[in-house]
C-alpha positions in Angstrom: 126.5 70.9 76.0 128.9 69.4 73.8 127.5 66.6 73.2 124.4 68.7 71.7 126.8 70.5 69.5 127.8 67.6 67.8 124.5 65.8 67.2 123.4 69.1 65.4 126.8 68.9 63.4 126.0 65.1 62.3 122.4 66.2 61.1 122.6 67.6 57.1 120.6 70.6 57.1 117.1 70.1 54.7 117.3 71.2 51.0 115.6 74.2 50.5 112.4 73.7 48.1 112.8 70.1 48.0 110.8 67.5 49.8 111.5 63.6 50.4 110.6 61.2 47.7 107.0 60.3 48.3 105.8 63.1 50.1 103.2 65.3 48.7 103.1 69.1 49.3 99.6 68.7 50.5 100.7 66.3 53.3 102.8 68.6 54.8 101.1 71.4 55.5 98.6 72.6 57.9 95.9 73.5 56.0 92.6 75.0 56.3 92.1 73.3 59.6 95.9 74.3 61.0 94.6 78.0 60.5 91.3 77.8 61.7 92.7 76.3 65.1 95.7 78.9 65.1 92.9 81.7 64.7 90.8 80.4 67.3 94.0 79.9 69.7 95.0 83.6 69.0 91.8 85.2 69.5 91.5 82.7 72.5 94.3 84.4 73.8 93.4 88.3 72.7 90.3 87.8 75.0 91.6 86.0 78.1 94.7 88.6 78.1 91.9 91.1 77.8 89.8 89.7 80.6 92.6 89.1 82.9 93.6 93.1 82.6 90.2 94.1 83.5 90.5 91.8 86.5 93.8 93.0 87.3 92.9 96.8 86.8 89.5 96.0 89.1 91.4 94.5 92.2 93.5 97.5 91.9 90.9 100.2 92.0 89.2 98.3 94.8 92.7 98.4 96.8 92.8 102.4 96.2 89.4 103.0 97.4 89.3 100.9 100.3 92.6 103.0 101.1 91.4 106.2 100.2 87.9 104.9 102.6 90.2 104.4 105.9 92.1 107.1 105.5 88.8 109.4 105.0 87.6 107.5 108.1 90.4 107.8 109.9 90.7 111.8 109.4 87.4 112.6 109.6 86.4 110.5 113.2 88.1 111.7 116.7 89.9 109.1 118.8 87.0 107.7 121.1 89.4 108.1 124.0 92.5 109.9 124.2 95.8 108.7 124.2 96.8 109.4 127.9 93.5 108.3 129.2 93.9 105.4 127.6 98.2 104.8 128.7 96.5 105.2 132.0 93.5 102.7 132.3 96.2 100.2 130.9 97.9 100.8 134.4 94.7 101.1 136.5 94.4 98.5 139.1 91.3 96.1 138.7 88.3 96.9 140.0 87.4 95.1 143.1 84.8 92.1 142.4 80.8 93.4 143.5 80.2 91.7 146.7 76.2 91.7 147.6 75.8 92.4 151.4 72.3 92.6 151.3 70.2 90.2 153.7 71.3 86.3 153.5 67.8 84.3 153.4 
C-alpha cells in the first residue's frame, strides 16, 4: 500500500490544457467512432437490463401462481384417506400371500 503511495507521489500530475510536443488534439480523442461505439454499448445495455427485468419479473409471477395453484388445490380437494385410517394401515400386518388350492393337474 505504501509502496503505491509513493509511485503516485513520483508521477508529476499532467498540465492542464497542454499536450506533449508532437501530439495533435485530433490524435487524442475518441472521435466520431468512440461515440458511436459508446452509444451502441449504452443502448446495448438499456435493453439487456430491460430484458433481463422482464425475465426476472416472469419467473416470479410463475412462482406466485404455481403457489397460489397448490394451495387452491390443496383447499379445495379432501384427503383421499384420512389421517387415522392411514396411521393405521402403516401398522397393519401384511396380507397373507394368495395360495391356489384348486385341483393340481
Amino acid at each position: 500500500m505504501l509502496s503505491t503511495a509513493s509511485v503516485f507521489a513520483l508521477v508529476p500530475p499532467p498540465d492542464e490544457g497542454q499536450l506533449r510536443p508532437g501530439l495533435d488534439p485530433s490524435q487524442v480523442t475518441p472521435g466520431l467512432l468512440g461515440f458511436l461505439m459508446t452509444l451502441f454499448m449504452v443502448i446495448a445495455v438499456i435493453l439487456l437490463m430491460r430484458s433481463m427485468a422482464g425475465r426476472v419479473r416472469r419467473v416470479r409471477y410463475r412462482a406466485q401462481a404455481e403457489e397460489r395453484q397448490r394451495t387452491h388445490t390443496a383447499d379445495a380437494s379432501p384427503p383421499t384417506t384420512s389421517p387415522p385410517a392411514a396411521l393405521g394401515a402403516a401398522h397393519a400386518p401384511a396380507p397373507a400371500p394368495h395360495t391356489d388350492t384348486g385341483p393340481v393337474s
